[in-house]
C-alpha positions in Angstrom: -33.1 9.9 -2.7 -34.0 12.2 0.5 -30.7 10.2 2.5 -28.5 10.8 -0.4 -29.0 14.8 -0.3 -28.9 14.2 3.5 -24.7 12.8 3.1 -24.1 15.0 0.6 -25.1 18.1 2.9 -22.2 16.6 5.5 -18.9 17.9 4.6 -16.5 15.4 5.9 -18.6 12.4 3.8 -17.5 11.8 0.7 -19.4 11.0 -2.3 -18.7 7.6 -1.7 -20.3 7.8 1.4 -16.9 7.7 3.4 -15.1 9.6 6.1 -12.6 12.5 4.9 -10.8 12.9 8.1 -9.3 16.0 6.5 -12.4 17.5 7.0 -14.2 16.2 10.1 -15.0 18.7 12.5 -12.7 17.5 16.2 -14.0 19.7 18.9 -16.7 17.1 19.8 -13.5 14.3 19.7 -11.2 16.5 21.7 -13.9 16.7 24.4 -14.4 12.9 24.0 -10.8 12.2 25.5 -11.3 14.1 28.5 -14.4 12.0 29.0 -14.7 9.6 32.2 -15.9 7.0 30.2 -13.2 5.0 28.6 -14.8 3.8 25.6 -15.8 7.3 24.8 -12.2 8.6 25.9 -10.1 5.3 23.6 -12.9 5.8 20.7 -12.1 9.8 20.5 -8.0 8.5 20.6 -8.7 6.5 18.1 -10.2 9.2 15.5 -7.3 11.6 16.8 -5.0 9.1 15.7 -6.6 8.2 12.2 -6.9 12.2 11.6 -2.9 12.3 13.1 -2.1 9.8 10.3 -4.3 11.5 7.7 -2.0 14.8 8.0 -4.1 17.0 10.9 -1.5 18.0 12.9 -4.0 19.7 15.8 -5.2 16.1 16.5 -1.5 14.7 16.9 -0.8 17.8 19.3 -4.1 17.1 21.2 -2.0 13.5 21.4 0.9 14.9 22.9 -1.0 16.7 25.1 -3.0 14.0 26.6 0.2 12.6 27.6 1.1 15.2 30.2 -3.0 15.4 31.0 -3.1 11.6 32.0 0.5 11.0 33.5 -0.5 9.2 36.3 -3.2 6.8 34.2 -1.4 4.2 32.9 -4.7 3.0 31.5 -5.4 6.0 29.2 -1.8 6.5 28.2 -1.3 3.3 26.7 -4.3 3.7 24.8 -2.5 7.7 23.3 0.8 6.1 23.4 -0.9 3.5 20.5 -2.3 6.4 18.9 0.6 8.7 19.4 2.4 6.2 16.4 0.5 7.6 13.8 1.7 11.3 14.1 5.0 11.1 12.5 6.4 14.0 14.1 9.2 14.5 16.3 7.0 15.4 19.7 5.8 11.8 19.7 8.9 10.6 19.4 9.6 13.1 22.1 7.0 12.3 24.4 7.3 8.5 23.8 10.9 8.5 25.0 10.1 10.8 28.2 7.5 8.2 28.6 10.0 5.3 29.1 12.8 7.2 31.1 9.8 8.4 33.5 8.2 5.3 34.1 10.2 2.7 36.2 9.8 -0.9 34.9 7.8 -3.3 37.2 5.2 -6.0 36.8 2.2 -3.3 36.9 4.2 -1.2 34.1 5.3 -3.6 31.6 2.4 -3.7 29.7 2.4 0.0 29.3 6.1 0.4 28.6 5.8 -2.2 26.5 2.8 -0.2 24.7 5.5 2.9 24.4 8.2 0.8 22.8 5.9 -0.5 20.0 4.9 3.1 18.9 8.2 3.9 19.3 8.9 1.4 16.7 6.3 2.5 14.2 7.9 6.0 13.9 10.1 6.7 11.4 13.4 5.6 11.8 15.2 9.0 11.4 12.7 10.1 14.7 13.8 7.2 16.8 16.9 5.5 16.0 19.0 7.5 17.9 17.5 7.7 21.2 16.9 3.9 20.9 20.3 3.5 20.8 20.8 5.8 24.0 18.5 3.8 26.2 20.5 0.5 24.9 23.3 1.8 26.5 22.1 3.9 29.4 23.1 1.6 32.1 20.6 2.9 34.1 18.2 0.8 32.8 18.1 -3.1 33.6 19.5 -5.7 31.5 16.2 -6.3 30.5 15.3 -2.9 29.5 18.1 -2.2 27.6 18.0 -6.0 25.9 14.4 -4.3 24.6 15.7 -1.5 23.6 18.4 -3.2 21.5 15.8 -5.1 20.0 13.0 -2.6 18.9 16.7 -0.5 17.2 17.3 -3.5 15.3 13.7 -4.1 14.0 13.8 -0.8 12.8 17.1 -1.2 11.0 15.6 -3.8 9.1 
């Protein structure tokens, strides 16, 4: 009986003894992703993301954010890129595109870019279909690139 007064005392756990990201306190998970550990720094993304999807806007801005924070860790972007898919806003979109006219496509990029395209896709299509269809024909991307583009515009159409 003495745990069950315990969880009820929480907040942000439900009677059913669940999360309610609507109500979780995030200054400890917005200090998380500035942490130099990366399991601490993806497992704070991660939260931000399911609390991004779950309607808190501040955590999808702190997303955005850590975008301009880590620009030159392709490592840690991929991993808000991911997360960056579940804030359904137009700055992800934003960012996201930025994200693949910034970074130049080579071997130790791919998987990153590649990262970006598939949030990209996970948007909403009214966020995205448009500046899919510019990269597709911005000949200043490869073949390749622009191939990609092409693709992820007609998965969304789907």
């Amino acid at each position: 009986m003495k745990a069950d007064r315990n969880i009820e005392s929480i907040p942000w756990i439900t009677a059913e003894g669940m999360l309610d990201l609507g109500k979780i306190p995030v200054d400890s998970i917005l200090r998380d992703t500035l942490n130099p550990e990366f399991e601490r720094f993806r497992s704070g993304c991660v939260l931000l993301g399911s609390m991004a999807g779950s309607g808190r806007a501040e955590a999808g801005v702190h997303l955005v954010g850590l975008m301009q924070y880590f620009a030159a860790d392709l490592q840690r972007l991929e991993v808000v890129a991911d997360q960056l898919s579940h804030f359904r806003h137009e700055s992800s979109a934003n960012v996201l595109f930025a994200e693949l006219r910034r970074i130049k496509s080579s071997n130790s990029t791919r998987r990153y870019l590649d990262q970006v395209l598939r949030s990209v896709t996970r948007l909403p299509r009214h966020l995205v279909s448009d500046g899919l269809e510019d990269l597709a024909y911005d000949t200043s991307f490869s073949v390749k690139m622009r191939a990609k583009f092409s693709h992820a515009l007609e998965s969304i159409q789907r």
